[in-house]
FIBA-806946 format. One line per 10 residues: number of its first residue (from 1); their letters; for each residue x, z, y of N, C-alpha, C. Coordinates in nm, 2 decimals. Atoms other than C-alpha are relative to their C-alpha. Layout:
N
NUM) A) X Z Y X Z Y X Z Y; ...
REM end
This chain:
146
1) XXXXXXXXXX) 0.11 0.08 0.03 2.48 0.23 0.87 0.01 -0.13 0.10; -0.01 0.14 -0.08 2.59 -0.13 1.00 -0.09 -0.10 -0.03; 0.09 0.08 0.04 2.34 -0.40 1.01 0.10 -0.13 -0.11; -0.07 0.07 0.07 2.63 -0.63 0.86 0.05 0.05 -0.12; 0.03 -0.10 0.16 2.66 -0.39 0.54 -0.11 -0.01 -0.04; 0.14 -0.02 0.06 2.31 -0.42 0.47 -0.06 -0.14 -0.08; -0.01 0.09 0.12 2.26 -0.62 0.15 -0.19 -0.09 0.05; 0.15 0.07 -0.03 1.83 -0.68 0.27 0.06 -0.12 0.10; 0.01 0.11 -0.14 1.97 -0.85 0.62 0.05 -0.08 -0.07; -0.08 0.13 0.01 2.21 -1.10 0.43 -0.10 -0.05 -0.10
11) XXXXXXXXXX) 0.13 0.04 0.06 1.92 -1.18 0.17 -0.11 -0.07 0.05; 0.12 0.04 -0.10 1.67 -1.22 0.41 0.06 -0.14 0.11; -0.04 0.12 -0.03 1.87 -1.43 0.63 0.06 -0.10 -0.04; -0.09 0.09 0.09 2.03 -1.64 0.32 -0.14 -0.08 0.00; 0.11 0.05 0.06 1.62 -1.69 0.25 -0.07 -0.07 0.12; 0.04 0.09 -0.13 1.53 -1.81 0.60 0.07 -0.10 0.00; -0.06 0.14 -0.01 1.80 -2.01 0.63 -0.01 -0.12 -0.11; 0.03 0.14 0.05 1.70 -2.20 0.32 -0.13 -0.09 -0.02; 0.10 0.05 -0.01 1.35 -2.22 0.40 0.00 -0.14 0.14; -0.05 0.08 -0.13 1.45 -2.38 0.73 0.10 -0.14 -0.04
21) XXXXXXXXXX) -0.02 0.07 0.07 1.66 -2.60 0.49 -0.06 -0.10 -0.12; 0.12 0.04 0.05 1.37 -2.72 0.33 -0.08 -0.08 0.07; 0.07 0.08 -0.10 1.19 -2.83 0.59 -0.01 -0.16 0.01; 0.02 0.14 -0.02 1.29 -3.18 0.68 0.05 -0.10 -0.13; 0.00 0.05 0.11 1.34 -3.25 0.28 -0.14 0.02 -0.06; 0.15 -0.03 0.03 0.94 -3.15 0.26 -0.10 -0.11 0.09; 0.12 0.07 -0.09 0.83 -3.33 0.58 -0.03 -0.14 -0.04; 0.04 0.13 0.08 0.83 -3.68 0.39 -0.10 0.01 -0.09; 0.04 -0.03 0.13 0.60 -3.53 0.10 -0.11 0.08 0.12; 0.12 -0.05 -0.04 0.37 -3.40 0.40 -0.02 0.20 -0.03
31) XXXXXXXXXX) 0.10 -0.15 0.10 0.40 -2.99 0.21 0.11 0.05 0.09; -0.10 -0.13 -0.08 0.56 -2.67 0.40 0.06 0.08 -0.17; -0.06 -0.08 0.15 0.76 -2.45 0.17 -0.10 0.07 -0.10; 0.07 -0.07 0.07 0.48 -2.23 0.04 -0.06 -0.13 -0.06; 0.03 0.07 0.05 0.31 -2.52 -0.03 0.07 -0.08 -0.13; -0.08 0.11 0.05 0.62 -2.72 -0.22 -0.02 0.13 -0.18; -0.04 -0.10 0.14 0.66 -2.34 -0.44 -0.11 -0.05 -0.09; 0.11 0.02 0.08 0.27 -2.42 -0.56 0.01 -0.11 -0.08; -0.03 0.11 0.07 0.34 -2.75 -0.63 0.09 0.02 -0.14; -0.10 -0.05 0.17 0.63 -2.65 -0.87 -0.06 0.07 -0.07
41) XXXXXXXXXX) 0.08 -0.01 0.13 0.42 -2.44 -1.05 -0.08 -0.06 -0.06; 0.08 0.07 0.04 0.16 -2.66 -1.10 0.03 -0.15 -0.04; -0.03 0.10 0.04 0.39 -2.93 -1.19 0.10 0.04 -0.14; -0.04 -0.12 0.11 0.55 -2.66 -1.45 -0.16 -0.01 -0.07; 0.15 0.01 0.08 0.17 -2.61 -1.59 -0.13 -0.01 0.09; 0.05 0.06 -0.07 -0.07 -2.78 -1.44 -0.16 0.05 -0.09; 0.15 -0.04 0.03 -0.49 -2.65 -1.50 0.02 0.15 -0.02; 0.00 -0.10 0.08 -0.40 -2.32 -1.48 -0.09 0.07 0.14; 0.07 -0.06 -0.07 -0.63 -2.01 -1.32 0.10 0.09 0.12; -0.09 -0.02 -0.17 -0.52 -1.90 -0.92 0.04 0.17 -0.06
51) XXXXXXXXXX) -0.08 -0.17 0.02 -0.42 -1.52 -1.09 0.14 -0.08 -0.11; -0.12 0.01 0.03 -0.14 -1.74 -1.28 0.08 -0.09 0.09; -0.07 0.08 -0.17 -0.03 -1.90 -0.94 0.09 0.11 0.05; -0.02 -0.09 -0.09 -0.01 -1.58 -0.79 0.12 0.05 -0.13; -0.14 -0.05 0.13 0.24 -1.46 -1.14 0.12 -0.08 0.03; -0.10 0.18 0.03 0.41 -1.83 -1.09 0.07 0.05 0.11; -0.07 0.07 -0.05 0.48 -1.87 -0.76 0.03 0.19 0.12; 0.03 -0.14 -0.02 0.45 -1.44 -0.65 -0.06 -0.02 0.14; 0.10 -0.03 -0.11 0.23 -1.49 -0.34 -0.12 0.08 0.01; 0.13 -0.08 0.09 -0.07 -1.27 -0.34 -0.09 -0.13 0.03
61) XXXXXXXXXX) 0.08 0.09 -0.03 -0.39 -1.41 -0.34 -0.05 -0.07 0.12; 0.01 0.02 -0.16 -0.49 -1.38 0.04 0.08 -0.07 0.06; -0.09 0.08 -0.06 -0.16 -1.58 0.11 -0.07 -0.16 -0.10; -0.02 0.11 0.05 -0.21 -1.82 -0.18 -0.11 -0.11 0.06; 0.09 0.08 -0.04 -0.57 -1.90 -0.11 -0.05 -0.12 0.13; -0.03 0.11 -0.14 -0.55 -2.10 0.24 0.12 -0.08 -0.05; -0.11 0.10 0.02 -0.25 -2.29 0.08 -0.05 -0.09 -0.09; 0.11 0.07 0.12 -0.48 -2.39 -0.23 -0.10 -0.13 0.09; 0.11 0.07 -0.12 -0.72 -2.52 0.08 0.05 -0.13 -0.04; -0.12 0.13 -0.05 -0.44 -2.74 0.24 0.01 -0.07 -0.07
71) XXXXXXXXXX) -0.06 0.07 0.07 -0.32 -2.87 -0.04 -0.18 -0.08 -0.12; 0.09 0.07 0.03 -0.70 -2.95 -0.13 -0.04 -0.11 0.06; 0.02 0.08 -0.09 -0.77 -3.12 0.19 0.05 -0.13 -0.05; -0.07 0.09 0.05 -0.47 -3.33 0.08 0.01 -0.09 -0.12; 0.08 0.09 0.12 -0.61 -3.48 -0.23 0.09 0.02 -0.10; -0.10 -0.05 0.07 -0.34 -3.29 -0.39 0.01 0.04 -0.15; 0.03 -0.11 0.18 -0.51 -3.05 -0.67 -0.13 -0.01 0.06; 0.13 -0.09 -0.01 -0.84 -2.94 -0.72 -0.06 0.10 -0.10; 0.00 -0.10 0.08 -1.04 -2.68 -0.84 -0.14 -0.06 -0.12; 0.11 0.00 0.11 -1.24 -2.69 -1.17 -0.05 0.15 -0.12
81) XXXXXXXXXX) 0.03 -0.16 0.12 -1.44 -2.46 -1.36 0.07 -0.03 -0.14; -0.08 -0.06 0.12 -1.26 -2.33 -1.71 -0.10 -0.10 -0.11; 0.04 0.08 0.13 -1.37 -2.54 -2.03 -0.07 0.11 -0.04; 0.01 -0.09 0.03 -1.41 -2.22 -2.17 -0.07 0.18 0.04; 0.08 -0.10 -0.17 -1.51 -1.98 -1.88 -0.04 -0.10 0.10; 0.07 0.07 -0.10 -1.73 -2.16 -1.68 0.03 0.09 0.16; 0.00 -0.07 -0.12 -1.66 -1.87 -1.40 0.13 0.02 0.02; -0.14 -0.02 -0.04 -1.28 -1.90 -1.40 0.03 -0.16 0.02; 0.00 0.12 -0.07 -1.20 -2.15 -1.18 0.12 -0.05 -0.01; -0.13 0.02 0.08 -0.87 -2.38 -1.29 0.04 -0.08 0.14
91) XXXXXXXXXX) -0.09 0.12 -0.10 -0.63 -2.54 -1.04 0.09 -0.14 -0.03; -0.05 0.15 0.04 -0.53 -2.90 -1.12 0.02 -0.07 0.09; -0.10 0.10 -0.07 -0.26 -3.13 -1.01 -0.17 -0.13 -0.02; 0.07 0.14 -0.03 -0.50 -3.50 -0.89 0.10 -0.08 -0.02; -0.11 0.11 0.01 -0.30 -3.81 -0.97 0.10 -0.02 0.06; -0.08 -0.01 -0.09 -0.17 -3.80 -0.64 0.09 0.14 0.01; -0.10 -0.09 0.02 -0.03 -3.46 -0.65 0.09 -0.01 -0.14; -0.09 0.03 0.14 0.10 -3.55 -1.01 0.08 -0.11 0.01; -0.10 0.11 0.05 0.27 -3.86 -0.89 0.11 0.05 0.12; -0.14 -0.05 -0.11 0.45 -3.69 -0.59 0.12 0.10 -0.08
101) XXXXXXXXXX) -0.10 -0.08 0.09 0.66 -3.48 -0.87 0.11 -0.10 0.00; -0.11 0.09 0.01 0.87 -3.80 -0.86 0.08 -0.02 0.16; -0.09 0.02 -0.14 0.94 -3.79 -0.48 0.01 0.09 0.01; -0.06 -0.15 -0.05 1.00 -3.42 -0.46 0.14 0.01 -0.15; -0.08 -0.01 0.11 1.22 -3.49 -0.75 0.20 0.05 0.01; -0.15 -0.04 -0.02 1.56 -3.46 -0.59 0.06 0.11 0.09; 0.05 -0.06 -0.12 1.46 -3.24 -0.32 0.10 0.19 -0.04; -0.10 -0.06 0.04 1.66 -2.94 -0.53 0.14 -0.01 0.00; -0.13 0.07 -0.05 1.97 -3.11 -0.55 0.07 -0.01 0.11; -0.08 -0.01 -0.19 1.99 -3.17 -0.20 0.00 0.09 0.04
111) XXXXXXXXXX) -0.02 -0.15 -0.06 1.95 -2.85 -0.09 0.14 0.07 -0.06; -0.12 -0.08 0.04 2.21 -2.72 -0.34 0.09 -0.08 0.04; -0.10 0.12 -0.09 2.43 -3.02 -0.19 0.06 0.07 0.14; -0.02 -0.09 -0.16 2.42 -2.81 0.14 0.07 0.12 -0.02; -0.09 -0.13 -0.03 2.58 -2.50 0.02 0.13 -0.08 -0.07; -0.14 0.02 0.03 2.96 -2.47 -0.12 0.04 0.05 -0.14; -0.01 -0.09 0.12 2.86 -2.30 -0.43 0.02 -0.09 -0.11; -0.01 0.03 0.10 2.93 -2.39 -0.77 -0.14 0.01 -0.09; 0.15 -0.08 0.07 2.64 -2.42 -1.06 0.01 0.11 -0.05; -0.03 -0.14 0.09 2.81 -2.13 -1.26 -0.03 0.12 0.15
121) XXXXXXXXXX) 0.04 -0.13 -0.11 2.80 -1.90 -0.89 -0.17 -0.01 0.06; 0.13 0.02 -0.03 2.43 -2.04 -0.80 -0.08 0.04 -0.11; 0.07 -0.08 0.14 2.34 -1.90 -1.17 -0.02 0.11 -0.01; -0.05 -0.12 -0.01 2.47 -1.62 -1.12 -0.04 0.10 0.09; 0.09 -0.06 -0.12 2.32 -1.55 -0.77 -0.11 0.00 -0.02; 0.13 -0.01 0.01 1.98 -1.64 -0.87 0.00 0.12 -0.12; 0.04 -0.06 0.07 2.00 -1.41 -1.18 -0.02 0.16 0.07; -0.06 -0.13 -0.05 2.16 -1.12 -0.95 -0.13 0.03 0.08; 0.09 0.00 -0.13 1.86 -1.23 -0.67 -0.12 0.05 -0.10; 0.09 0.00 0.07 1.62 -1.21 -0.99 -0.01 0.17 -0.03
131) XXXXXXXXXX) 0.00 -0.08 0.00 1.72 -0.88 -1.05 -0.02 0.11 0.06; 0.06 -0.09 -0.16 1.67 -0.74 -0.73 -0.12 0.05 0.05; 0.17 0.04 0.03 1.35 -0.89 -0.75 -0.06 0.13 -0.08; 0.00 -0.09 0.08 1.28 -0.67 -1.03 -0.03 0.14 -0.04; -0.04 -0.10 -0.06 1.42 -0.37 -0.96 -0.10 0.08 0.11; 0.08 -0.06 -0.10 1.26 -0.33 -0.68 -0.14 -0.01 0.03; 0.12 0.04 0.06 0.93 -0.47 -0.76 -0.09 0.18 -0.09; 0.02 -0.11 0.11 0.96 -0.15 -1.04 -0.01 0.11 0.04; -0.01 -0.12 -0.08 1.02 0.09 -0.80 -0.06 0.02 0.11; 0.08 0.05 -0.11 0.76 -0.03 -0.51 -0.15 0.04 -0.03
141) XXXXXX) 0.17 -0.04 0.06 0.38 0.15 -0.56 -0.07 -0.11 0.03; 0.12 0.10 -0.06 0.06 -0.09 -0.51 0.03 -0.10 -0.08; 0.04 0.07 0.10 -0.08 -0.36 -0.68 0.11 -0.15 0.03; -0.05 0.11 0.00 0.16 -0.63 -0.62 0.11 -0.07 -0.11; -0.12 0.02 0.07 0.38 -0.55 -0.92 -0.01 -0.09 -0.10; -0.01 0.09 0.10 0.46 -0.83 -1.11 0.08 0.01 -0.10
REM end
């Protein structure tokens, strides 16, 4: 049982090191990574309710909600009650968070720029990483299962 055989440690440290790779392609745009995931969802479908955030971007709620804040403070999104449900509260991109979709626009690119991978092996890994996901998700008791 070597820690260098162990498929979590290289995962976990592939996922730090790209958060940490993230970083100073976010700090122009003002958003931390958790932040940047919300944004992609909400630039993927934008007025949707904070239980398909938590589907979107898999944060729970107690994480999401202080990121929702931030990114309120920031004139980013905000929250509106439901057309239709007055008591389901919707999260929407503000002009300003809808026009920054153009400056986070390359911001994937560069990061895959930084590894040595191919698109066809970066397809391949995220399906394999998806799977994992999955899997283990399926096999994990408590309410987190997505």
């Amino acid at each position: 049982m070597l820690l260098r055989n162990q498929l979590c440690h290289s995962l976990y440290s592939a996922s730090n090191a790209m958060v940490r790779a993230y970083r100073p392609l976010l700090e122009p745009l003002g958003l931390t990574y958790p932040q940047y995931l919300v944004m992609l969802a909400l630039w993927e479908h934008d007025a949707v309710p904070i239980k398909q955030l938590v589907e979107d971007t898999r944060l729970d709620a107690g994480t999401l909600t202080p990121i929702l804040k931030r990114l309120e403070q920031k004139e980013l999104i905000q929250r509106r009650k439901g057309v239709t449900d007055e008591r389901q509260w919707l999260i929407v991109l503000t002009p300003v968070g809808e026009a920054m979709r153009e400056q986070a626009s390359e911001i994937p690119l560069q990061l895959f720029c930084m590894t040595s991978m191919t698109l066809e092996q970066a397809q391949a890994l995220k399906q394999a990483a998806e799977q994992i996901y999955q899997d283990v998700v399926s096999h994990t008791p408590g309410p987190d299962k997505t």
